[in-house]
SELUM-142000 format. One record per residue: x, y, z of N, C-alpha, C in turn. Coordinates in steps of 0.001 Angstrom, whole numbers, plus 524288, in hexadecimal, padded with zeros to 5 digits. Layout:
REM residues N
    n.x    n.y    n.z   ca.x   ca.y   ca.z    c.x    c.y    c.z
      X      Y      Z      X      Y      Z      X      Y      Z
...
//
This chain:
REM residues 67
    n.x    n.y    n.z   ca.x   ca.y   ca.z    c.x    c.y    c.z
  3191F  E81EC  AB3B4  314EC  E7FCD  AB098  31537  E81D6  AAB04
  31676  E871A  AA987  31839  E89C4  AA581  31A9C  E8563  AA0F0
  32031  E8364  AA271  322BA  E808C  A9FB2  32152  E7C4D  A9E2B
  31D74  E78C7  AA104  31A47  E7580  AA1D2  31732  E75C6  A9E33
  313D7  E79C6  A9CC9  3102E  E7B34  A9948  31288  E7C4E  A92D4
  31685  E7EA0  A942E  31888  E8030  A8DF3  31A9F  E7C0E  A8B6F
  31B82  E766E  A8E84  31D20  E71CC  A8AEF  31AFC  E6FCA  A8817
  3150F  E7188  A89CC  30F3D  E6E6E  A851F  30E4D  E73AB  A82D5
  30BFC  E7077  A7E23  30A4B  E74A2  A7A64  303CF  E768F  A7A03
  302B4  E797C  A7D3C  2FD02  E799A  A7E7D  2FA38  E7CB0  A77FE
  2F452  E7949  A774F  2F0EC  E7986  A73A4  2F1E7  E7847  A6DC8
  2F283  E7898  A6ADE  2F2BF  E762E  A658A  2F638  E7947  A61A8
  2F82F  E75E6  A5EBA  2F9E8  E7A92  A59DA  2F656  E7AD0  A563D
  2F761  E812C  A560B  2F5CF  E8435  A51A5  2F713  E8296  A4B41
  2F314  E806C  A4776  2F444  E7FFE  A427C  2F8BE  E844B  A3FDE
  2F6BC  E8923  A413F  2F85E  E8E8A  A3E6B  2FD69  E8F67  A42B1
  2FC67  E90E9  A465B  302B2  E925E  A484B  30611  E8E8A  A4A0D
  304C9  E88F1  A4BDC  306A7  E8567  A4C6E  30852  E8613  A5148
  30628  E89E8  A5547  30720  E8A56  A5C17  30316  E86D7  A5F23
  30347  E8655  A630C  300FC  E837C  A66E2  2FCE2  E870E  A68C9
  2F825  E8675  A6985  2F39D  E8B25  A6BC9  2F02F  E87E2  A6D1A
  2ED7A  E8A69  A7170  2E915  E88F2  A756F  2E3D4  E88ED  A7277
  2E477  E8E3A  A7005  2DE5F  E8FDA  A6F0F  2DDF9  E9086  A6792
  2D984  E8CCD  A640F  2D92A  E8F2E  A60D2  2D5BC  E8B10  A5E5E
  2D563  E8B29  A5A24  2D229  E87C9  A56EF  2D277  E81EB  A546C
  2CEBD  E7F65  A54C2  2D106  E7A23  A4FE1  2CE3E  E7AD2  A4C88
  2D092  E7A81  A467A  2D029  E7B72  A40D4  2D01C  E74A1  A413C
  2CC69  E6FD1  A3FE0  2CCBB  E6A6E  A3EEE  2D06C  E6795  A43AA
  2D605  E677E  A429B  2D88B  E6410  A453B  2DCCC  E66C9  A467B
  2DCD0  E6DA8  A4498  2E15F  E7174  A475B  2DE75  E7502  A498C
  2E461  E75C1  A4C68  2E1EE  E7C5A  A5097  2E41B  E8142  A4EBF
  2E16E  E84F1  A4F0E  2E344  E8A6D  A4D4B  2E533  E8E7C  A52ED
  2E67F  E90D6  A541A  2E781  E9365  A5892  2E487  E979B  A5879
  2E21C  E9A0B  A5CCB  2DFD3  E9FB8  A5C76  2E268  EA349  A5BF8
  2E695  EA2EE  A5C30  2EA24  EA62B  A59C3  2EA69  EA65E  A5278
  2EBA4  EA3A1  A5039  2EB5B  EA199  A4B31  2E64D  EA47C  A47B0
  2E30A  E9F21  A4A6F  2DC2D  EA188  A49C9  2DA3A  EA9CC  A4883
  2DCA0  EAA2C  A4C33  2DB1A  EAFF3  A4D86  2DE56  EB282  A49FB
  2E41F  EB26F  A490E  2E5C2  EB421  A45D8  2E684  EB1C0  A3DE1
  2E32A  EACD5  A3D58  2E1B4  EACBB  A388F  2DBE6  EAEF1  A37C2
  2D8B0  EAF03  A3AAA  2D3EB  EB0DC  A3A68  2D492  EB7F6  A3937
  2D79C  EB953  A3B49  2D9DE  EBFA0  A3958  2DCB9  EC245  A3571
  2E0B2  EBE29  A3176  2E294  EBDD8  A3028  2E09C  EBEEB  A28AB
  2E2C7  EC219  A27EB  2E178  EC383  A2301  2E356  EC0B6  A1DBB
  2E022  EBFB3  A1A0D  2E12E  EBBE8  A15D4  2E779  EBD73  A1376
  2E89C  EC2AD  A13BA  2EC44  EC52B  A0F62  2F1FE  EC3F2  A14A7
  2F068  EC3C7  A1A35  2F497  EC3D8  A1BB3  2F83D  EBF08  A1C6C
  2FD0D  EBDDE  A1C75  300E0  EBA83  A1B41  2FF9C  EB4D4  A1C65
  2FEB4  EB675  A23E2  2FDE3  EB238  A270A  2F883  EAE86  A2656
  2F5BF  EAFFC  A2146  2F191  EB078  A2174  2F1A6  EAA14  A1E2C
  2F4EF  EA898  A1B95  2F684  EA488  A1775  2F97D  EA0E2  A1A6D
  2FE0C  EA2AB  A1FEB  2FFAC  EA027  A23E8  2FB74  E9D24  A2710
  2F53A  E9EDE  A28E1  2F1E4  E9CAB  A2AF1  2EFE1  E9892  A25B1
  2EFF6  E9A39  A2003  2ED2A  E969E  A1F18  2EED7  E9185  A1F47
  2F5B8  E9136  A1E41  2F8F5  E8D6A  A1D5C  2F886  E89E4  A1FB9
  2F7E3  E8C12  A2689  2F891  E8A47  A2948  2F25E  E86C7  A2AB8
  2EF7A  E8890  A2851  2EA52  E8799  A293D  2E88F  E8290  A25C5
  2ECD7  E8118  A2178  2EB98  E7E03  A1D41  2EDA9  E7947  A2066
  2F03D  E7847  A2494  2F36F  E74B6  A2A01  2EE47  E7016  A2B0C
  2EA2E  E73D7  A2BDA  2E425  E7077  A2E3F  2E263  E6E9E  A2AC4
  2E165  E68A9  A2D35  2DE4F  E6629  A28BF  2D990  E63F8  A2975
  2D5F1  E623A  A269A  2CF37  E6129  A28A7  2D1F4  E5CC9  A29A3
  2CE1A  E5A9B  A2F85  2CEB7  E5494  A3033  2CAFA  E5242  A2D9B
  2CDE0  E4D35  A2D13  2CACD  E496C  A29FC  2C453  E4723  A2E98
  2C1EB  E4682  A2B4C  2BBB7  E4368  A2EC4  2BC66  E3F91  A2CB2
  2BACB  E3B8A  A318F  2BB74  E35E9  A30EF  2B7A7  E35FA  A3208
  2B4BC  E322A  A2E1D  2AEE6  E30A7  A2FED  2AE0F  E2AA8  A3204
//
């Protein structure tokens, strides 16, 4: 059943890491991973990765409202 299972790609990709995950957030019309989440929420302005989340964060876009 193992092999079976690893052919699908279970839960969504991640905007920021671009992996497949079960559990995490939707930002509009993307998902963030709790992984991701937890480590930009900690993540200090001065440190590197810190400009890597935003980049990656500039990806999401507002959906349009149709009225």
């Amino acid at each position: 059943m193992s092999a079976l299972v690893s052919k699908y790609k279970v839960g969504e990709a991640c905007i920021v890491c671009e992996e497949h995950k079960s559990k995490g957030i939707h930002l509009y019309t993307s998902f963030i991973c709790r992984d991701c989440e937890e480590d930009m929420v900690h993540t200090d302005t001065k440190d590197p990765k810190y400009k890597y989340y935003i980049n990656q964060l500039k990806k999401i876009t507002t959906p349009e409202i149709y009225s």
